[in-house]
Backbone bond lengths (Angstrom), bond angles and torsions (degrees), N, CA, C in turn:
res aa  C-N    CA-C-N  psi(-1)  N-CA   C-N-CA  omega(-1)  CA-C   N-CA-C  phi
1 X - - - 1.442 - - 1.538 108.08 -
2 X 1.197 107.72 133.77 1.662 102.71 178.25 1.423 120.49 -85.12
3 X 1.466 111.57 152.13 1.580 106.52 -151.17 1.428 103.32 -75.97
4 X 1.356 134.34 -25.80 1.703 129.28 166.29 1.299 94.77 -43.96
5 X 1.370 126.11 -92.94 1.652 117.52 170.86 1.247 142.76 14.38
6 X 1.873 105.92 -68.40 1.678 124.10 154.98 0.926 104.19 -29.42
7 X 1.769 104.47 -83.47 1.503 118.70 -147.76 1.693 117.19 -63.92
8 X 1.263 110.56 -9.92 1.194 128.40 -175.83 1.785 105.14 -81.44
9 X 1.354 113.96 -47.47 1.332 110.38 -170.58 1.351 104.66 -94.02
10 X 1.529 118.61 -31.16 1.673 109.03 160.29 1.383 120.60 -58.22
11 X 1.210 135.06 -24.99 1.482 144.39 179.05 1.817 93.36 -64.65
12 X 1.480 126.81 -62.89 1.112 119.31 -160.94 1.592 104.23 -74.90
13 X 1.374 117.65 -19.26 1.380 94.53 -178.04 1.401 108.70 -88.30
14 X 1.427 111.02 -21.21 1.868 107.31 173.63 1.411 110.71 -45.16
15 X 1.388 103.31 -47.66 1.334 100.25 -172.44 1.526 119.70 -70.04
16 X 1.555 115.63 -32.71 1.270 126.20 179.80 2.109 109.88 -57.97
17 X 1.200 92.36 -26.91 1.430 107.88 -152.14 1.785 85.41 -87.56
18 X 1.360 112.69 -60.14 1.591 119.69 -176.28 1.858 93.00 -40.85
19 X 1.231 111.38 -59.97 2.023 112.78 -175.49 1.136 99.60 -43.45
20 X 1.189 125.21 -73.07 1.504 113.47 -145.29 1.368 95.61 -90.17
21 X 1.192 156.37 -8.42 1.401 172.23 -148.70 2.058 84.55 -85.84
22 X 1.523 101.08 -71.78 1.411 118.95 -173.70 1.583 122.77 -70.32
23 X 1.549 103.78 -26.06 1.896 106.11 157.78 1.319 114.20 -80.99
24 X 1.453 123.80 -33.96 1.625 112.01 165.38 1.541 121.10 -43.78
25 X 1.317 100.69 -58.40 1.696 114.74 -156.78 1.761 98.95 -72.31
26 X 1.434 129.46 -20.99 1.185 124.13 -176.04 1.240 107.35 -98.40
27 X 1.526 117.25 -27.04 1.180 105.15 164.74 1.446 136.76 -61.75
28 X 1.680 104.63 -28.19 1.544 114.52 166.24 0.985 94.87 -69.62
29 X 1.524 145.08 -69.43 1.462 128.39 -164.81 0.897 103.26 -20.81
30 X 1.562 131.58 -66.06 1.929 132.64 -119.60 1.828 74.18 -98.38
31 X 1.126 163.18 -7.62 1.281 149.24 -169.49 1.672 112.60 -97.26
32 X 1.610 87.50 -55.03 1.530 107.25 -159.57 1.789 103.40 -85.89
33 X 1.140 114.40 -42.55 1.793 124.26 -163.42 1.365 110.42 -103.88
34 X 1.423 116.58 20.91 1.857 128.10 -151.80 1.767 86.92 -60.93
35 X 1.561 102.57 -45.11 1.477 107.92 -163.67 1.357 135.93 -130.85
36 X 1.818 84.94 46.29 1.239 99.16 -169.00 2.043 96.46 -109.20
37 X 1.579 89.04 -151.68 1.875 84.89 -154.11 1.272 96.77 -94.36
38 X 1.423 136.63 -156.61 1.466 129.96 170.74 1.363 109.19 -87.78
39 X 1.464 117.98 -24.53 1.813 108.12 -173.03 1.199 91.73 -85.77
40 X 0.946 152.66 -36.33 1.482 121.36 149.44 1.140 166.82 -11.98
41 X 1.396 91.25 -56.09 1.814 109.52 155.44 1.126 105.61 -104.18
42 X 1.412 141.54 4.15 1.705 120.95 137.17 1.238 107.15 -77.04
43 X 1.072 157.39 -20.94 1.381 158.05 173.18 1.441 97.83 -62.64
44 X 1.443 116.39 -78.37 1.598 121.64 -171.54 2.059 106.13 -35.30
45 X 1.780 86.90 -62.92 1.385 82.14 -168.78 1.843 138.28 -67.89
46 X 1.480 90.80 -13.29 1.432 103.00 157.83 1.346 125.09 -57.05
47 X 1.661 112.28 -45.92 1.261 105.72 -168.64 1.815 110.97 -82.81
48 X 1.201 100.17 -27.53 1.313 103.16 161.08 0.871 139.42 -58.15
49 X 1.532 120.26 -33.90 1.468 135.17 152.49 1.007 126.62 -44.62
50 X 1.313 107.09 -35.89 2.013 100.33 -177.01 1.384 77.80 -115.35
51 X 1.322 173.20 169.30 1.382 163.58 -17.14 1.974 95.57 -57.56
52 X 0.738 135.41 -15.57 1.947 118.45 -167.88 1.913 77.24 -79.53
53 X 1.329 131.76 -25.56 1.399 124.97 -167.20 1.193 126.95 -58.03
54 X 1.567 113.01 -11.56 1.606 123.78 -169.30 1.290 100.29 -94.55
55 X 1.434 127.90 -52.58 1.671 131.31 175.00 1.741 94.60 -42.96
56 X 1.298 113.42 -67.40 1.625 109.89 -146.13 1.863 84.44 -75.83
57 X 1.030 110.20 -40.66 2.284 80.91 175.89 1.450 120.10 -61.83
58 X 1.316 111.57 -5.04 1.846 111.52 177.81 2.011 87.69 -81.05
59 X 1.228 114.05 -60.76 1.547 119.92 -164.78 1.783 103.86 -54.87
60 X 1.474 113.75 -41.38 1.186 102.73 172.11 1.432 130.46 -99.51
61 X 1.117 120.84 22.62 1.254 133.30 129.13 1.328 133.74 -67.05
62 X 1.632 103.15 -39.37 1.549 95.47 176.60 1.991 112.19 -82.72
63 X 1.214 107.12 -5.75 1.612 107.15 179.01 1.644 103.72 -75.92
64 X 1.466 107.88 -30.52 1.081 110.29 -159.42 1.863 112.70 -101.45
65 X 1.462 108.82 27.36 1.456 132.72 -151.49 1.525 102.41 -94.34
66 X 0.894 131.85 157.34 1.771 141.31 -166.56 1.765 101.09 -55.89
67 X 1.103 117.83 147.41 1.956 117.20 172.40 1.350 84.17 -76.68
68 X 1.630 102.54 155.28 1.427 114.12 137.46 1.634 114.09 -82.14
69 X 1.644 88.76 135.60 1.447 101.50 166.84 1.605 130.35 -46.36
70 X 1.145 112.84 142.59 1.712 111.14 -176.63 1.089 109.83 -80.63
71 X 1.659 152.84 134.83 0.949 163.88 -104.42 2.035 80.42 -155.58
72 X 1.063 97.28 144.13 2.034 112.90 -173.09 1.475 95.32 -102.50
């Protein structure tokens, strides 16, 4: 696959992944933490905040992955 290609379809899923990454996690908020205190949902949402980071370093690693060689 050529690496414009990669980086092209890893770009759209970062972004796809950042969306729904951020309607999941608020949606548990608004269910689970409706009535809880505020360090709470700064607690929750911190860690949630930096956890979507492990998916998108697997994706940008693989955009950023060796070319295949061109074949003569």
């Amino acid at each position: 696959m050529p690496v414009r290609l990669r980086k092209l379809i890893g770009a759209a899923l970062i972004v796809a992944l950042a969306v729904l990454y951020a309607l999941v996690a608020t949606t548990v908020a608004t269910y689970r933490l409706a009535e809880s205190a505020w360090y709470v949902h700064l607690l929750y949402f911190m860690v949630t905040g930096v956890f979507w980071i492990v998916p998108a370093m697997f994706l940008i690693r693989w955009m950023e992955g060796p070319a295949k060689p061109k074949q003569p």
